[in-house]
N, C-alpha and C positions, 0 to 999 in steps of 0.2 A: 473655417476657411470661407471666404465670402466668395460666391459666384458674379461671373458679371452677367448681362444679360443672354449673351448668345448663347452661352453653357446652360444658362435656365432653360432658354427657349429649347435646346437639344435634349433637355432629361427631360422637358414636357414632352416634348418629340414621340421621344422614347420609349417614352410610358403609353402615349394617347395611343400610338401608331397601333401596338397589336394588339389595345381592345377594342380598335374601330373597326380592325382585319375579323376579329370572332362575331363583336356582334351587330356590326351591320354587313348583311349579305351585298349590298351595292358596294360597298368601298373594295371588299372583298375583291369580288367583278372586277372592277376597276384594276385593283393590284394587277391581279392577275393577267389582266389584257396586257395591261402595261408592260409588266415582267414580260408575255409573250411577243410582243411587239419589238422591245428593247435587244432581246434577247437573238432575236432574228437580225438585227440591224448593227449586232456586234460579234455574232458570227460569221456574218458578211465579210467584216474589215480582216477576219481571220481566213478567210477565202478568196479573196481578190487576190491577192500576192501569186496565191497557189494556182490558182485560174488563169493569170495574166501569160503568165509561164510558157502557156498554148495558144493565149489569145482567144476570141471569140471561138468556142468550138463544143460542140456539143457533148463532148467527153466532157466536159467540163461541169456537165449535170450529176455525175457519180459522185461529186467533191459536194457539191450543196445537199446532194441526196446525202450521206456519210453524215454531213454534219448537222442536219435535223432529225435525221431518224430517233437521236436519245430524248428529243423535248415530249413523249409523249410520255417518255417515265418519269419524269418530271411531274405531268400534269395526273399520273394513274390512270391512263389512259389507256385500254389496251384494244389493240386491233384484231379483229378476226378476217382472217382471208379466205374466200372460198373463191373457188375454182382458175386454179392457177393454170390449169391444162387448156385455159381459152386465149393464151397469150401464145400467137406464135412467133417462134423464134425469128424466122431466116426474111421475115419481106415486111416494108413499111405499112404500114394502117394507121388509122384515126381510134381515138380513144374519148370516147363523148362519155361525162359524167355529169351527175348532178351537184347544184353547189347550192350546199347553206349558210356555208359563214366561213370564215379567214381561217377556222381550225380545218379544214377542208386538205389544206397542205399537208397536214398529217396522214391521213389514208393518200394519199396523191405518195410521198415521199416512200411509203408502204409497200406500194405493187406497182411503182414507176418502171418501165421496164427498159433496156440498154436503148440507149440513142432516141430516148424520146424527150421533146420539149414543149413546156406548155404554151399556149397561145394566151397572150395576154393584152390587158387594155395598154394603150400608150403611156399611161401618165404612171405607171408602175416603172417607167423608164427612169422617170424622177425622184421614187423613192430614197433618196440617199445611199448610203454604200447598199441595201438590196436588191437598188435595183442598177446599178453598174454591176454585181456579183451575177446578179440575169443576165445582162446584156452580155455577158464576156461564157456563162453557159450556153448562149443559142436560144436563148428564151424569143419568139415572138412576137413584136410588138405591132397592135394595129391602132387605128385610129376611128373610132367605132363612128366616130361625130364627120367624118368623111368617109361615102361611101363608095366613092370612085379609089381612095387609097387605100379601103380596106380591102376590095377586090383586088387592087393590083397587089397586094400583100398576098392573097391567097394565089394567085395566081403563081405568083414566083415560088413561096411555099410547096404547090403540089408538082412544082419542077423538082427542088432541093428534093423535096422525099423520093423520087424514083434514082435521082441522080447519087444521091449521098448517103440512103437506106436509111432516112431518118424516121424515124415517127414523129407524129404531133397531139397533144392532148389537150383538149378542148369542153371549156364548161358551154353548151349551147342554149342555156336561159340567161345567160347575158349577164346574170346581177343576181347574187343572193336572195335564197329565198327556206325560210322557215313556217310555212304555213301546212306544214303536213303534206303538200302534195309536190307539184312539179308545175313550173312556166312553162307556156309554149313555149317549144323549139326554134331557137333562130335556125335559117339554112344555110351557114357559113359553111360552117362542119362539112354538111351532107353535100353540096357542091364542091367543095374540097375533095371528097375523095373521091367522087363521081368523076369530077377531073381528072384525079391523078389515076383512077379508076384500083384504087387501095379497099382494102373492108373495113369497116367500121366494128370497133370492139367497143361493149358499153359498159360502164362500169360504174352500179351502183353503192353508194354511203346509205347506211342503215339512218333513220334520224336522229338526230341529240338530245333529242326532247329530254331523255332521261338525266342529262348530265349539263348540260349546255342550252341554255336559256336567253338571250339580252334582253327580250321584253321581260322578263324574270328576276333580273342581273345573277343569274344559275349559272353556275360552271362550275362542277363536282367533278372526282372520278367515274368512270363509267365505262361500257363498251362498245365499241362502234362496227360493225360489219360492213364486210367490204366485200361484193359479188363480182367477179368477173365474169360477164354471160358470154356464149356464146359469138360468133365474128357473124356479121352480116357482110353478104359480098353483094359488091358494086357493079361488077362487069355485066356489060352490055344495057346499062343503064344509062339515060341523059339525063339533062337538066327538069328535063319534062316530068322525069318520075322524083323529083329530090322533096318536095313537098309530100307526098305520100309515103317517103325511106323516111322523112326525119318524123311524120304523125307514124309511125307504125314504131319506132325506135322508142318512140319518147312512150308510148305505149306499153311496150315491153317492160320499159325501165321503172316505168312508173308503177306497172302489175308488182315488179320484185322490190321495189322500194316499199309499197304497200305490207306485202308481205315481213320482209325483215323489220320492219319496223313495229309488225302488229296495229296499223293506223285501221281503224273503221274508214267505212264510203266517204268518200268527198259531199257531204251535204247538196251538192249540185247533180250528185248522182252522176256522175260523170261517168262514162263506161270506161274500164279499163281492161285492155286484151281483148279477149271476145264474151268476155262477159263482167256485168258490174262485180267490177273488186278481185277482179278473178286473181288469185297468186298462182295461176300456172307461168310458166316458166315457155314463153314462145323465141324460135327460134327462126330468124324468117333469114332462109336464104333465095338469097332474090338474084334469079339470073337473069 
């Protein structure tokens, strides 16, 4: 039976595809992203419907949360949570975490806790049905490149959280980062809750190094640890002290990220806590 060409080029396809997937580790990568990307942006169009229902509203985070929780068995992935007892239930707060990469949503989707939304860059707005599935969750959106609109965002923000009992979760290095350690702190966050006068809960991801790579093109099974530390309180703080809340937080975060992660000193010798490298575990309540 003679082939015509398309049919050749599909059983070439065929064949090339899963031995470029075993044995090149980049294409691999590749897949992989792709698949996760895709896969986000077609569970979307399966969420919008169901979201629309209510309209923009923040309940609406349970429906996105539900239907990413499974991509992490997908990828063998498994999460470890520690300290669930730092989430309190009854009053709104900020949730500052650290970010390394887009799998980041996975521990985020883990120990999201009721009526919290994450704060996000604007142009996520645009992402096709993900990010109309945001916008109809209560996701966010600022505008990091205007600075007068992104205060007045926060500004409205730490209204809604006292008035509506929402929480809001916030990556405050602004942009991915895998170098082992942590960026300075933007002080979006910490002025946010100093305003709304909310506590600050922090919430460390363990690194990827072990599983998850892109200068590497690495993305393995693996395990990722997830710390909820203790709440840092706001009250009777101003603006004046939010530079010192967010070096002391980032501090903290950085001591227990060192630690779960098993990372040596930062070559720069950087102190962390109150001493170089230190994995104590500080808890700064600041009245």
């Amino acid at each position: 039976m003679d082939l015509s060409l398309a049919q050749g080029l599909l059983i070439f396809l065929l064949i090339l595809v899963p031995l470029l997937y075993e044995w090149s580790p980049s294409f691999k990568f590749f897949c992989k992203m792709a698949f996760f990307n895709s896969w986000i942006l077609a569970l979307a169009v399966l969420a919008i419907p169901i979201c629309a229902v209510r309209g923009r509203n923040v309940e609406n985070m349970k429906v996105l949360q539900f239907m990413l929780l499974h991509i992490k068995y997908l990828y063998g992935i498994k999460i470890d949570v520690k300290g669930w007892e730092n989430f309190p239930l009854k009053e709104p707060y900020v949730v500052v975490s650290n970010h390394q990469s887009s799998i980041d949503l996975l521990g985020m989707m883990e120990v999201l806790p009721s009526r919290c939304v994450p704060i996000a860059k604007r142009e996520l707005m645009y992402a096709g049905t993900a990010g109309l599935a945001c916008w109809l969750a209560g996701v966010i959106f600022i505008n990091r490149k205007k600075t007068d609109d992104a205060i007045s965002v926060m500004s409205e923000t730490a209204q809604t959280m006292l008035k509506e009992d929402v929480r809001v979760w916030v990556f405050p290095e602004g942009t991915r980062n895998q170098d082992g350690s942590m960026l300075p702190f933007k002080r979006g966050a910490f002025h946010l809750a100093v305003q709304a006068r909310v506590p600050i809960i922090p919430v460390v991801m363990s690194s990827y190094k072990d599983f998850y790579n892109i200068k590497e093109n690495k993305f393995t099974t693996g395990t990722c640890v997830v710390r909820i530390l203790p709440k840092i309180n706001t009250k009777g703080l101003t603006s004046d002290d939010v530079a010192d809340l967010a070096d002391r937080t980032r501090q903290t975060m950085l001591s227990t990220f060192l630690q779960l992660s098993s990372t040596p000193c930062p070559a720069s010798g950087e102190r962390v806590g109150r001493t170089p490298c230190s994995a104590e575990r500080e808890t700064h309540d600041l009245q």
